[in-house]
N, CA, C and O atoms as a Tripos MOL2 file, in Angstrom:
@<TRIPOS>MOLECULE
protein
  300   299    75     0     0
PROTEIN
NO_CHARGES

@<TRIPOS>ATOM
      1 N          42.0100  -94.7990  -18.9980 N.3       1 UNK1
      2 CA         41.1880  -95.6630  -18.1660 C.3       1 UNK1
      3 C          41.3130  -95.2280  -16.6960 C.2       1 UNK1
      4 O          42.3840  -94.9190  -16.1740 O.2       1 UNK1
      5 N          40.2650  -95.2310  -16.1540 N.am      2 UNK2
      6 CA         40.1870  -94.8050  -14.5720 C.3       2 UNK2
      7 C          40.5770  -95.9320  -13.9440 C.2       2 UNK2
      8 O          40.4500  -97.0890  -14.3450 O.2       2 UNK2
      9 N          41.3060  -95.3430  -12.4220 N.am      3 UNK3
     10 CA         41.7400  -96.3320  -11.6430 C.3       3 UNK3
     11 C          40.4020  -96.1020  -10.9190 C.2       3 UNK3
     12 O          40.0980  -94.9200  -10.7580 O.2       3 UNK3
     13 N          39.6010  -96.9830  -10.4810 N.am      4 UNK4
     14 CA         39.0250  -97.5370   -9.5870 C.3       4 UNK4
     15 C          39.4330  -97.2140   -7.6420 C.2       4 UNK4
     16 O          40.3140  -98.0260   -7.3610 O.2       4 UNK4
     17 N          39.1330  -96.4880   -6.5690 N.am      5 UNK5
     18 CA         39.7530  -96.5370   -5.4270 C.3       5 UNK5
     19 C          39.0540  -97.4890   -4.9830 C.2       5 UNK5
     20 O          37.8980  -97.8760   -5.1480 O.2       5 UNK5
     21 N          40.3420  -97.9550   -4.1160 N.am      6 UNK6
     22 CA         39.5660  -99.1580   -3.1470 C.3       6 UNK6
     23 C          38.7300  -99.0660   -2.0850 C.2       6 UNK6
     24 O          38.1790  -97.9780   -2.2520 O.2       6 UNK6
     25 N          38.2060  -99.6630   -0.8650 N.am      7 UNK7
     26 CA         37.4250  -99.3620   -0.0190 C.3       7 UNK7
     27 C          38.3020  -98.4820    1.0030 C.2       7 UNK7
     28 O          37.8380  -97.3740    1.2730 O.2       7 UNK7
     29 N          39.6280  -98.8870    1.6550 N.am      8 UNK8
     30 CA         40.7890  -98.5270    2.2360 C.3       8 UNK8
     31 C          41.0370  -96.6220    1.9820 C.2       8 UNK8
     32 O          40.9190  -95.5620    2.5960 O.2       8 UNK8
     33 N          41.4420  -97.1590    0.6560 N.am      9 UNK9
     34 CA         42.0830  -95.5980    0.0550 C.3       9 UNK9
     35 C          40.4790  -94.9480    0.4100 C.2       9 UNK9
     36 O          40.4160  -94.1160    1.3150 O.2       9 UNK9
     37 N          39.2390  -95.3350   -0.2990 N.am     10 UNK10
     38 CA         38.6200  -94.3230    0.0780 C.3      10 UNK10
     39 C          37.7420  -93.9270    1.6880 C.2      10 UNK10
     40 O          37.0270  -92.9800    2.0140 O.2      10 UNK10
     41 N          38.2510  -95.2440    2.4720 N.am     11 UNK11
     42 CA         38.2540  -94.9070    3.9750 C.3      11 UNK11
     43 C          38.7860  -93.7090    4.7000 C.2      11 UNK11
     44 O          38.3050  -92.9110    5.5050 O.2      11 UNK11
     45 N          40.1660  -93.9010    4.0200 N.am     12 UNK12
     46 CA         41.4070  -93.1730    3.7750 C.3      12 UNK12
     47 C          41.1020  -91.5100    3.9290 C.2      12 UNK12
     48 O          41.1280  -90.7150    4.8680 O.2      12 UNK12
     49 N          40.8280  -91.4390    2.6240 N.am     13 UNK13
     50 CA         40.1700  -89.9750    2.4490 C.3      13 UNK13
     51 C          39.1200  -89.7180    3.0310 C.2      13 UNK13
     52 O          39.0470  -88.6760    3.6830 O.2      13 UNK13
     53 N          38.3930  -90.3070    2.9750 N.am     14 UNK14
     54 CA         37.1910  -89.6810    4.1950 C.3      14 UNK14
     55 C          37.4790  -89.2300    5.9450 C.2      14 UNK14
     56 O          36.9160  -88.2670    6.4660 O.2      14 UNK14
     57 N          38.5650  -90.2390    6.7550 N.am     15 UNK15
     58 CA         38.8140  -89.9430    7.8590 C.3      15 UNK15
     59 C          39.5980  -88.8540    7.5930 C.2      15 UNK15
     60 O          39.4490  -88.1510    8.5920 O.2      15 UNK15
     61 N          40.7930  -87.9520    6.3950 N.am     16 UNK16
     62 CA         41.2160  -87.2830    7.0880 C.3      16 UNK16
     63 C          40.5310  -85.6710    6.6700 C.2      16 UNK16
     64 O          40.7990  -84.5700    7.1520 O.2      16 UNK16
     65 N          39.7190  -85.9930    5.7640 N.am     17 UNK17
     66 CA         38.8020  -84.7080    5.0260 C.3      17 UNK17
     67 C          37.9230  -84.7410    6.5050 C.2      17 UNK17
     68 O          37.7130  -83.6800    7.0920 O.2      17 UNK17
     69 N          37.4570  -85.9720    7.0250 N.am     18 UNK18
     70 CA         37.1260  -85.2590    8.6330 C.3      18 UNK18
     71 C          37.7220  -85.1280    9.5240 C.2      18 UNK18
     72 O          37.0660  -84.9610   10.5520 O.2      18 UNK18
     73 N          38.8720  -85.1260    9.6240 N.am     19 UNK19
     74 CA         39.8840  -84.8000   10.7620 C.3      19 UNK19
     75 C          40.1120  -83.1430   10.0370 C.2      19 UNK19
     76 O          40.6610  -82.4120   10.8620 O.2      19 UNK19
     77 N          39.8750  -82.5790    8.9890 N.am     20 UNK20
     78 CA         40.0530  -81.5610    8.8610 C.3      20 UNK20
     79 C          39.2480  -80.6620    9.3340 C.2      20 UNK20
     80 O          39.4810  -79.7810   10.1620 O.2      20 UNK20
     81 N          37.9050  -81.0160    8.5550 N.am     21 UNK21
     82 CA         36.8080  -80.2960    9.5490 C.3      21 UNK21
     83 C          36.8850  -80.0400   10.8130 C.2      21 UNK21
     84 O          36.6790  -78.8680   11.1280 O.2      21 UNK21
     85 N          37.1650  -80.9310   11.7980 N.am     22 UNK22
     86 CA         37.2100  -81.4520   12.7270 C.3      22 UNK22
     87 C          37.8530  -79.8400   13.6200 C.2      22 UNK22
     88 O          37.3420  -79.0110   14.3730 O.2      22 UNK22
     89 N          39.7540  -80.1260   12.7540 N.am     23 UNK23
     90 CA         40.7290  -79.1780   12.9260 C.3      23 UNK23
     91 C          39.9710  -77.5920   12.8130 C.2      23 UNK23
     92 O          40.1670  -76.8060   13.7390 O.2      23 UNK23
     93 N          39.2710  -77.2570   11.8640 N.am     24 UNK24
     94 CA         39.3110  -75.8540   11.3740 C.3      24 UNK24
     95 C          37.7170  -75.5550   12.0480 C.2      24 UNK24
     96 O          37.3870  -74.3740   11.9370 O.2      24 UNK24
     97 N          36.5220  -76.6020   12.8370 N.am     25 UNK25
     98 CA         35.7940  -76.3950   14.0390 C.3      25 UNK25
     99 C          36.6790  -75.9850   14.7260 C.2      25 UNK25
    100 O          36.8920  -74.8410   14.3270 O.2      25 UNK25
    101 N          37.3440  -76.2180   15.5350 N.am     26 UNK26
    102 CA         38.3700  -76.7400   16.4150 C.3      26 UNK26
    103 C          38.9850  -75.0590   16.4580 C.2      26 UNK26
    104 O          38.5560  -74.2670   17.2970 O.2      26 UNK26
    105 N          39.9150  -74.7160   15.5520 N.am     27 UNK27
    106 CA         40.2210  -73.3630   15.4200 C.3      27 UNK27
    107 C          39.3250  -72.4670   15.3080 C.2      27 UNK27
    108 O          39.7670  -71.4530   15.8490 O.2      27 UNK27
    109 N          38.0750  -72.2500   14.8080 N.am     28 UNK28
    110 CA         37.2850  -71.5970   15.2920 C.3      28 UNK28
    111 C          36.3970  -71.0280   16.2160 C.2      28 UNK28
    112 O          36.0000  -69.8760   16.3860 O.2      28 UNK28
    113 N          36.1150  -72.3930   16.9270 N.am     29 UNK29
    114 CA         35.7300  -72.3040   18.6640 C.3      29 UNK29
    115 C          36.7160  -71.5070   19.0980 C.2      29 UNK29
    116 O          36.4240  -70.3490   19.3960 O.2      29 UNK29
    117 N          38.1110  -71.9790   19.2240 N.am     30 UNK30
    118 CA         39.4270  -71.0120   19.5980 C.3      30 UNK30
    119 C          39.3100  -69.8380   19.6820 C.2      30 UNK30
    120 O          39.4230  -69.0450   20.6170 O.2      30 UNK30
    121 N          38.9260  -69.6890   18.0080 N.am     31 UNK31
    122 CA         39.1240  -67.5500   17.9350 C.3      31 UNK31
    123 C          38.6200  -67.2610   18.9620 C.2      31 UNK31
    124 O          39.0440  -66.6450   19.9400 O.2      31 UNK31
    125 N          37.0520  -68.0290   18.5820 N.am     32 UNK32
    126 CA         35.4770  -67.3520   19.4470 C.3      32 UNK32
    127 C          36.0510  -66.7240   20.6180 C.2      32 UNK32
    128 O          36.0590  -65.5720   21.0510 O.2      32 UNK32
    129 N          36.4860  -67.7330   20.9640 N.am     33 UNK33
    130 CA         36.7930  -68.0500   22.7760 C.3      33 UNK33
    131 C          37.4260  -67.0050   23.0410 C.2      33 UNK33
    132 O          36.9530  -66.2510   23.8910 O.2      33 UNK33
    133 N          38.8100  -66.6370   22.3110 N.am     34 UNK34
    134 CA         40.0020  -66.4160   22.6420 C.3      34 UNK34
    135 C          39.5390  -64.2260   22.4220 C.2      34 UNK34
    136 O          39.8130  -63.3740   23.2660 O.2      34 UNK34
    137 N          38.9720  -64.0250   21.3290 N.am     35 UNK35
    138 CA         38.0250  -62.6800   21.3000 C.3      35 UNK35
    139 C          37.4010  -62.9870   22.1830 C.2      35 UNK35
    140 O          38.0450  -62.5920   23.1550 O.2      35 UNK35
    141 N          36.2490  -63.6010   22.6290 N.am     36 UNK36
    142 CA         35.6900  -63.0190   24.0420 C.3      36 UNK36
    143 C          36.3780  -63.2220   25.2260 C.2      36 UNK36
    144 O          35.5930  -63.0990   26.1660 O.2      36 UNK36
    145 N          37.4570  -63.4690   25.5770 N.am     37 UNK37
    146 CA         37.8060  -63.0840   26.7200 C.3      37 UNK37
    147 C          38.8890  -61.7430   26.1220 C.2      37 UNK37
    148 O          39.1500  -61.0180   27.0830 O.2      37 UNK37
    149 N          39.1970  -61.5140   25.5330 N.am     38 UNK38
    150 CA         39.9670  -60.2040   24.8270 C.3      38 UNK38
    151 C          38.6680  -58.9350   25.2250 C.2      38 UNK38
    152 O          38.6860  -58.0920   26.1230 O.2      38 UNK38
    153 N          37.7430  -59.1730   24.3110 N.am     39 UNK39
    154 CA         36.2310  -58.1480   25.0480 C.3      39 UNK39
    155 C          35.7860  -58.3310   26.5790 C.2      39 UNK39
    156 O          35.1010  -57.5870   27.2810 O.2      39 UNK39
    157 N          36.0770  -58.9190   26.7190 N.am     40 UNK40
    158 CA         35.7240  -58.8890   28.5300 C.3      40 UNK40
    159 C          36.7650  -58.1570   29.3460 C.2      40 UNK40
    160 O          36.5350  -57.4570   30.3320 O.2      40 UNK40
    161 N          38.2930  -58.4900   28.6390 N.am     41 UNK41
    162 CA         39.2790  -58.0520   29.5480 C.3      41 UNK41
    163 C          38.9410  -56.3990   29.2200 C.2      41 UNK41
    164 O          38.5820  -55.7100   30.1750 O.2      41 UNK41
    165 N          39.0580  -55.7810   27.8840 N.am     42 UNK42
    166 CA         38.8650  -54.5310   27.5200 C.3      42 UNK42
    167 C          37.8130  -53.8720   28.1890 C.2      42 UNK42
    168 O          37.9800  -52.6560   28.2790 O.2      42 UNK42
    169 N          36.4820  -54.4490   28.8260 N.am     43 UNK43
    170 CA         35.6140  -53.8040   29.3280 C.3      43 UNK43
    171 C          36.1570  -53.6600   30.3460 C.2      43 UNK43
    172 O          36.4370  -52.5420   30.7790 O.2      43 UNK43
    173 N          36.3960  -54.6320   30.8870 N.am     44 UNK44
    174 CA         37.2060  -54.8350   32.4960 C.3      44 UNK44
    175 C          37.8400  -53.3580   33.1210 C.2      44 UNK44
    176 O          37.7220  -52.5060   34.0020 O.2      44 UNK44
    177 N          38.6300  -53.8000   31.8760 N.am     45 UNK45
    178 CA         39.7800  -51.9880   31.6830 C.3      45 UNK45
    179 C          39.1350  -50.9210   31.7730 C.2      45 UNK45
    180 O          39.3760  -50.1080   32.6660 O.2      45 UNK45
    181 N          38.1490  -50.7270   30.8130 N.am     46 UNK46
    182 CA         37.1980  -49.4810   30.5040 C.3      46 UNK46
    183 C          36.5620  -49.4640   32.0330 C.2      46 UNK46
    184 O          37.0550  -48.6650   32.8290 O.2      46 UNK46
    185 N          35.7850  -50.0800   32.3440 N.am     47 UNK47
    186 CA         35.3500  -49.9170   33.9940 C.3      47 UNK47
    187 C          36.3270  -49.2590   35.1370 C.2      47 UNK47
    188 O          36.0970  -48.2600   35.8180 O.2      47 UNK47
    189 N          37.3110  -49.9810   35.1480 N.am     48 UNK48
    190 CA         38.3100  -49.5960   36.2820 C.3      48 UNK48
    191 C          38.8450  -48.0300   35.5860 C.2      48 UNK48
    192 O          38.8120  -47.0900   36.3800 O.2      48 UNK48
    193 N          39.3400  -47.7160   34.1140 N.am     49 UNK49
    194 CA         39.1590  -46.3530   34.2760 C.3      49 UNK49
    195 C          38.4080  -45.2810   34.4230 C.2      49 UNK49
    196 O          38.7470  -44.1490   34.7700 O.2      49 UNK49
    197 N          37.2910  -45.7270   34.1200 N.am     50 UNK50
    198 CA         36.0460  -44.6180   34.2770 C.3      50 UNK50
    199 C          35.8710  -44.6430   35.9410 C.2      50 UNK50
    200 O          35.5760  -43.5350   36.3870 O.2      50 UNK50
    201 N          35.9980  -45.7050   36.9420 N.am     51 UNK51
    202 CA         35.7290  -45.2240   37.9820 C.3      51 UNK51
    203 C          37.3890  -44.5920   38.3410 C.2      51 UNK51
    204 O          37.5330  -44.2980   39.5280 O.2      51 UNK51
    205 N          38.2710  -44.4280   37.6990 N.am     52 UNK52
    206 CA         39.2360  -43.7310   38.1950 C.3      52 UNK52
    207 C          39.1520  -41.9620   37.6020 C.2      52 UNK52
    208 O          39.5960  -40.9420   38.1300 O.2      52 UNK52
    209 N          38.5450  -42.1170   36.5710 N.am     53 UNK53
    210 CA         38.1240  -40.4930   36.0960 C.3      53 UNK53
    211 C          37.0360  -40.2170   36.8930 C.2      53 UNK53
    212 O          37.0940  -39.0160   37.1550 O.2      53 UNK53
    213 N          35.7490  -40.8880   37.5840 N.am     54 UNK54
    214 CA         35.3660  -40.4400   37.8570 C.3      54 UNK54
    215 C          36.2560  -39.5720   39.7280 C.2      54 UNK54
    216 O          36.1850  -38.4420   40.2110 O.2      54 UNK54
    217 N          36.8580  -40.6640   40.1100 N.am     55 UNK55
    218 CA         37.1130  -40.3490   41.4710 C.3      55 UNK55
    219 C          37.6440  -39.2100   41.0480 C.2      55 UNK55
    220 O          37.1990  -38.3000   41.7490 O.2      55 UNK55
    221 N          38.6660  -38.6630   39.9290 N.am     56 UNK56
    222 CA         39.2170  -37.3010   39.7420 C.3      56 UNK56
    223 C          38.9920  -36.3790   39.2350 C.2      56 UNK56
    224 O          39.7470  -35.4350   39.0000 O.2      56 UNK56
    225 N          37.3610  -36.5810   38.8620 N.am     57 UNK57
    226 CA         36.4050  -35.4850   38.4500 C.3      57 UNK57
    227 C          36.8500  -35.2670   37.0090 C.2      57 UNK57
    228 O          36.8130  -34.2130   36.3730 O.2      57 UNK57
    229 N          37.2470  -36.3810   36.6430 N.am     58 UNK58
    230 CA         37.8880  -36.0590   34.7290 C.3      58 UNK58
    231 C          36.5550  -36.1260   33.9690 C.2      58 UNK58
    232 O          36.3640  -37.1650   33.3380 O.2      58 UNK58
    233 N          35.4250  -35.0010   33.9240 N.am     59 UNK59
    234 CA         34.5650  -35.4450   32.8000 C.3      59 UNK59
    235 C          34.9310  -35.4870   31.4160 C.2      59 UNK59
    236 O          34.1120  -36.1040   30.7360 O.2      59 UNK59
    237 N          35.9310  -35.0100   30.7750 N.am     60 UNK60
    238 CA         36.4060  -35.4360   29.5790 C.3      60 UNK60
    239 C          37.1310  -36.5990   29.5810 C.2      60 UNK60
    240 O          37.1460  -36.8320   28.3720 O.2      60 UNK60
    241 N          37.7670  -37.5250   30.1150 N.am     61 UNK61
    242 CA         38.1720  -38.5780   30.4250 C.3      61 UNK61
    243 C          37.0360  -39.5550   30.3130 C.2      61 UNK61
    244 O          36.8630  -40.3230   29.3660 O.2      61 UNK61
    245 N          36.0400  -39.4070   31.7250 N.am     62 UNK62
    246 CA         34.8240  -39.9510   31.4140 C.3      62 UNK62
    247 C          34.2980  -40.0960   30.7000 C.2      62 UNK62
    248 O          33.9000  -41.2590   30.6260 O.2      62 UNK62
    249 N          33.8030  -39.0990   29.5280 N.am     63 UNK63
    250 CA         32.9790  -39.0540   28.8540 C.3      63 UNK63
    251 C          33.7330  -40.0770   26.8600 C.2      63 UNK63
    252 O          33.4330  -40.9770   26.0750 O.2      63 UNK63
    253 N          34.5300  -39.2570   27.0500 N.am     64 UNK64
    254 CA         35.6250  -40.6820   25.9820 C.3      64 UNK64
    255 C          35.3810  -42.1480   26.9270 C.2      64 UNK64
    256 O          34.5040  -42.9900   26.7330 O.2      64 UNK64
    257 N          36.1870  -42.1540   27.7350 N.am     65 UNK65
    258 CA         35.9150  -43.9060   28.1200 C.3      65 UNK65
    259 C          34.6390  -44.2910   27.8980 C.2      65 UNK65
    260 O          34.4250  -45.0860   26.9830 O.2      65 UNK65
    261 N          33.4250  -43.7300   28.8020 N.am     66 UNK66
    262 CA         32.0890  -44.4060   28.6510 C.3      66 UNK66
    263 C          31.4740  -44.4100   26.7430 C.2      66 UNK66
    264 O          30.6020  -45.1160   26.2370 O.2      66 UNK66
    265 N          32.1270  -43.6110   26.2630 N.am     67 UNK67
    266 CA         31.8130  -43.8430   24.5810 C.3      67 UNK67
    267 C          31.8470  -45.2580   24.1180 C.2      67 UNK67
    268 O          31.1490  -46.1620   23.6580 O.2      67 UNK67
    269 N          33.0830  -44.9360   24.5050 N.am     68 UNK68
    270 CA         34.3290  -46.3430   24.1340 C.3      68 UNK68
    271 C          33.1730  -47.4550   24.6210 C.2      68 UNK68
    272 O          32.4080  -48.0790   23.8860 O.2      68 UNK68
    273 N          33.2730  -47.5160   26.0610 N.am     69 UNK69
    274 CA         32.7180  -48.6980   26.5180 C.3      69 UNK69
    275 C          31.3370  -49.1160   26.0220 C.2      69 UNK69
    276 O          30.9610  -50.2860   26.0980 O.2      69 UNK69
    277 N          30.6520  -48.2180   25.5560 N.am     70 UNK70
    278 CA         29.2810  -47.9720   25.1500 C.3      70 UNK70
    279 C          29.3110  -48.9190   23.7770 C.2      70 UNK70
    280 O          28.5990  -49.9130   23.6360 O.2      70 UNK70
    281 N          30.3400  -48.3900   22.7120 N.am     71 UNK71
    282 CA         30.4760  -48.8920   21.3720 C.3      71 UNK71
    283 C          31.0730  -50.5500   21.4920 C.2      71 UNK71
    284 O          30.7660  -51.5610   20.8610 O.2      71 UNK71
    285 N          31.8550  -50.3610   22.3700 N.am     72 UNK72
    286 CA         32.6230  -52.1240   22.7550 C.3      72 UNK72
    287 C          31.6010  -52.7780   23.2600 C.2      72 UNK72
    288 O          31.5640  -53.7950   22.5670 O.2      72 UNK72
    289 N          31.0640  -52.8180   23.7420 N.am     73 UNK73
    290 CA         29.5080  -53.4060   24.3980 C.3      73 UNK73
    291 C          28.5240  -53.5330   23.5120 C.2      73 UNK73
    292 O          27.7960  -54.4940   23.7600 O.2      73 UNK73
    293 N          28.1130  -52.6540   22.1680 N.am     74 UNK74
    294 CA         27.2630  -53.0170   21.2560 C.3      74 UNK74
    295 C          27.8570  -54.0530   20.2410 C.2      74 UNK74
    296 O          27.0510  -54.4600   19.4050 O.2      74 UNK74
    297 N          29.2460  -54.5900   20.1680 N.am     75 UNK75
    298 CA         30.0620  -55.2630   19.3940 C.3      75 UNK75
    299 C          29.0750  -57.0370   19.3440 C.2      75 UNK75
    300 O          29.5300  -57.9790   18.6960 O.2      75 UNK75
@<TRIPOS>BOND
     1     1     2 1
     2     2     3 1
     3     3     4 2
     4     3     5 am
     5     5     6 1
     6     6     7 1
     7     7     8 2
     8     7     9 am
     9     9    10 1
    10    10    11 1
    11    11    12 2
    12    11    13 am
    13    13    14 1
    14    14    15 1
    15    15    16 2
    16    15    17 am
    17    17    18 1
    18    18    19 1
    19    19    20 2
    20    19    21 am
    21    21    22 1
    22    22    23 1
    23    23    24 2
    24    23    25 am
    25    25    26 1
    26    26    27 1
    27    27    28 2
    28    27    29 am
    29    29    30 1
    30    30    31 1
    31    31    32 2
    32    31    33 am
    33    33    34 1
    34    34    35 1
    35    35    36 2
    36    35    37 am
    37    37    38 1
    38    38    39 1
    39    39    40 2
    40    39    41 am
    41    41    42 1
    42    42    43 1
    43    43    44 2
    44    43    45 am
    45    45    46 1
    46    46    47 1
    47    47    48 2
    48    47    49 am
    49    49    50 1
    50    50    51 1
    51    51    52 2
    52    51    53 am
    53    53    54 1
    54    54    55 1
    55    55    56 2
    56    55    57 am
    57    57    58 1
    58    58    59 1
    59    59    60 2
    60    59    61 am
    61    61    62 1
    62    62    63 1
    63    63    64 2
    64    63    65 am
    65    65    66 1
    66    66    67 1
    67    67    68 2
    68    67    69 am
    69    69    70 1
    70    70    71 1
    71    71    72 2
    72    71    73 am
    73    73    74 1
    74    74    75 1
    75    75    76 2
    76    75    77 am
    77    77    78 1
    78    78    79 1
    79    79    80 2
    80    79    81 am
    81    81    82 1
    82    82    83 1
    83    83    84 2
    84    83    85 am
    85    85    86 1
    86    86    87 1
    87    87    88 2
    88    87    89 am
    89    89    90 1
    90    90    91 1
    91    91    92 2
    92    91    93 am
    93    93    94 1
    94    94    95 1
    95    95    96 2
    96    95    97 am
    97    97    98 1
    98    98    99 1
    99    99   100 2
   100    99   101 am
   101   101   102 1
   102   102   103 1
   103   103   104 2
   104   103   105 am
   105   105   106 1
   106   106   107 1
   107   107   108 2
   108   107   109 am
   109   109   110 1
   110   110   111 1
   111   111   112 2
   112   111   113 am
   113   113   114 1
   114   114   115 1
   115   115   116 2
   116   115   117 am
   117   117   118 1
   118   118   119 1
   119   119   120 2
   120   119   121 am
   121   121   122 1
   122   122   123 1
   123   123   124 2
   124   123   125 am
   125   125   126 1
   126   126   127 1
   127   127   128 2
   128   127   129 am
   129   129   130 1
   130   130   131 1
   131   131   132 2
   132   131   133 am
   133   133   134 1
   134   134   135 1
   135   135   136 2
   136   135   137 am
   137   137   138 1
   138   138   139 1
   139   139   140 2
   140   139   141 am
   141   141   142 1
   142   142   143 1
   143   143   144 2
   144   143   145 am
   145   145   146 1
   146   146   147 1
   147   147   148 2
   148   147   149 am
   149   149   150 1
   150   150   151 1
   151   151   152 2
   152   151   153 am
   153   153   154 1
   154   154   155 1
   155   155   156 2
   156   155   157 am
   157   157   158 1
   158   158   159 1
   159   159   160 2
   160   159   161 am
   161   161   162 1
   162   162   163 1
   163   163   164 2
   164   163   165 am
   165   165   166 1
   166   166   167 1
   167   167   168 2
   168   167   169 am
   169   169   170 1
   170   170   171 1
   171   171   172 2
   172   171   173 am
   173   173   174 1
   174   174   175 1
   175   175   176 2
   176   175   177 am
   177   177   178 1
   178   178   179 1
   179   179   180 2
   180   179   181 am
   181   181   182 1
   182   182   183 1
   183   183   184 2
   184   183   185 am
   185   185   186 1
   186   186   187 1
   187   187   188 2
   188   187   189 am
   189   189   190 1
   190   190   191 1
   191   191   192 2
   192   191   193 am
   193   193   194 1
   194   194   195 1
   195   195   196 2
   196   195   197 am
   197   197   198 1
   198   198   199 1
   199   199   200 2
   200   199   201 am
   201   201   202 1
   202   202   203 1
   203   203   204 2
   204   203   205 am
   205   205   206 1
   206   206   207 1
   207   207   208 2
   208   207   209 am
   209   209   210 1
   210   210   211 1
   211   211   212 2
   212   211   213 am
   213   213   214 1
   214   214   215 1
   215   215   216 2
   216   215   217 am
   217   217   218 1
   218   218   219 1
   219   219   220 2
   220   219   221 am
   221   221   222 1
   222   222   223 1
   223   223   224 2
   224   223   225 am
   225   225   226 1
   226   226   227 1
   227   227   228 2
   228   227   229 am
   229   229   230 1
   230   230   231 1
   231   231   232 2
   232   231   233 am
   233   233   234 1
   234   234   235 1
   235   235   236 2
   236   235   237 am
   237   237   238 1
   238   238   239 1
   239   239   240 2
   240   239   241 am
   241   241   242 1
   242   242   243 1
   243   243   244 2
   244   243   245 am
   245   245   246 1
   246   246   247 1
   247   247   248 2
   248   247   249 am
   249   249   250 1
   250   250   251 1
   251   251   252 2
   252   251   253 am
   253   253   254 1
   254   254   255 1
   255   255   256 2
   256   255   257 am
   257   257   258 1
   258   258   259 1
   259   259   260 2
   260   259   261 am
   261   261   262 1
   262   262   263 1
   263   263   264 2
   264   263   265 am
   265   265   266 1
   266   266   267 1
   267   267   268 2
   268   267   269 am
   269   269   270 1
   270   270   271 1
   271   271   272 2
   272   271   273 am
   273   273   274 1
   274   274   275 1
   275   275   276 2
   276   275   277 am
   277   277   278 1
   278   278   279 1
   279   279   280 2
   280   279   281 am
   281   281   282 1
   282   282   283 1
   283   283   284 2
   284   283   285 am
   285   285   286 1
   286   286   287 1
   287   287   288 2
   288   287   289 am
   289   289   290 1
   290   290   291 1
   291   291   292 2
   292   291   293 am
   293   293   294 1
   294   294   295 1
   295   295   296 2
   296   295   297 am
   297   297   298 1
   298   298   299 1
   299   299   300 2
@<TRIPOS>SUBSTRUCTURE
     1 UNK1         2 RESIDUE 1 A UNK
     2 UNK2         6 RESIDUE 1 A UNK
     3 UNK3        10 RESIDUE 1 A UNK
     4 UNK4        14 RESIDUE 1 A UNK
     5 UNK5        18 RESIDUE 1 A UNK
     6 UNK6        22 RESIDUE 1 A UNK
     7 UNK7        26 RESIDUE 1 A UNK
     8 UNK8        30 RESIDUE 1 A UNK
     9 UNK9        34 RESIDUE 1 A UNK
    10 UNK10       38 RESIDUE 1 A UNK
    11 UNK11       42 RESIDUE 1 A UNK
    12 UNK12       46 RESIDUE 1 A UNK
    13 UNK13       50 RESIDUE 1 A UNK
    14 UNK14       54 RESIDUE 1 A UNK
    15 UNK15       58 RESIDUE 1 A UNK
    16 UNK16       62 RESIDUE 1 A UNK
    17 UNK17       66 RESIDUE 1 A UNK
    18 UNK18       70 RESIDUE 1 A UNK
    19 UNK19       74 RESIDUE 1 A UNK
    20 UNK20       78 RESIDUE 1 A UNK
    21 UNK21       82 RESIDUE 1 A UNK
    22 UNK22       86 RESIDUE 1 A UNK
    23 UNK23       90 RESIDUE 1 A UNK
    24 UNK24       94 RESIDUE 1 A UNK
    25 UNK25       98 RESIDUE 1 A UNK
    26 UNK26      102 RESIDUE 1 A UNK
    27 UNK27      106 RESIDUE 1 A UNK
    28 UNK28      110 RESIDUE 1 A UNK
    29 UNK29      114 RESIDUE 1 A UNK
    30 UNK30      118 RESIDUE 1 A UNK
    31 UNK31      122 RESIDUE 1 A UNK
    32 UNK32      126 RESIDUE 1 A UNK
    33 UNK33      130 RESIDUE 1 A UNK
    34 UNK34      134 RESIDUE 1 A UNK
    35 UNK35      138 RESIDUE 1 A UNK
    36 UNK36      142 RESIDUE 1 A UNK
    37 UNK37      146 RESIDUE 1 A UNK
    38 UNK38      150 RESIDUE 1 A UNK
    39 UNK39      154 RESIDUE 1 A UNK
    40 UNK40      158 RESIDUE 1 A UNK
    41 UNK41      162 RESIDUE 1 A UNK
    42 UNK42      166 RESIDUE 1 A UNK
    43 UNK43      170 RESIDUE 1 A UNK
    44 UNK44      174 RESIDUE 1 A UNK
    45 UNK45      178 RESIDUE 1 A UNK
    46 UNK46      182 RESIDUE 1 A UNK
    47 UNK47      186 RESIDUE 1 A UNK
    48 UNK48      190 RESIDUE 1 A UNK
    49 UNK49      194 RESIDUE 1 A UNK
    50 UNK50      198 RESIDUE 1 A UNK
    51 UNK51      202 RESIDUE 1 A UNK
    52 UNK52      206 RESIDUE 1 A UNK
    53 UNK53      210 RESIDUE 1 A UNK
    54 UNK54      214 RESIDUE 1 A UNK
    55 UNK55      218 RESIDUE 1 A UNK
    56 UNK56      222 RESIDUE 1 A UNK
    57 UNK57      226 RESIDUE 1 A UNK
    58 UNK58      230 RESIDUE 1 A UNK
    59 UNK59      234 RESIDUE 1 A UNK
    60 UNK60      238 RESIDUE 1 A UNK
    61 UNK61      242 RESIDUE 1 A UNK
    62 UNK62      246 RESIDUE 1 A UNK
    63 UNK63      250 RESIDUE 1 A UNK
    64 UNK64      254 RESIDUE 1 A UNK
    65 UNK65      258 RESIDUE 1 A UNK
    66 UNK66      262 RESIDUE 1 A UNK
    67 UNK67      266 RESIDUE 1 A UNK
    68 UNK68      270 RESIDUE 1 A UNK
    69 UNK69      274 RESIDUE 1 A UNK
    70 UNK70      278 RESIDUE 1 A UNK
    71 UNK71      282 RESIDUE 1 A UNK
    72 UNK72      286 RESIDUE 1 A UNK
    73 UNK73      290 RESIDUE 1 A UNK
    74 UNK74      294 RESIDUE 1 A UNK
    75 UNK75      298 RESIDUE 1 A UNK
């Protein structure tokens, strides 16, 4: 024979099946967030070395970084 849940118990379960959702939105905005400022800082980087290969005439230097930056930018 089935137990029957009450209104409570199944209040119950509903607030925390949405406090879960809630949680694992919640951690996902996070990643989002937390990768794009990770890709911003990396471009950041890639910029400040390419204008440092360029000031030292490194075209093989250059030409790897701006790849790089090229492919990180289509991400």
């Amino acid at each position: 024979m089935e137990k029957k849940k009450t209104y409570q118990e199944l209040l119950k379960e509903y607030t925390m099946t949405q406090k879960q959702k809630q949680t694992k939105s919640l951690e996902r905005q996070t990643e989002l967030f937390l990768n794009h400022i990770l890709r911003k800082s990396r471009e950041e980087q890639l910029r400040k070395e390419i204008d440092f290969a360029l000031d030292r005439k490194d075209k093989e230097a250059f030409m790897k970084l701006s790849k790089e930056l090229s492919s990180h930018m289509g991400q």
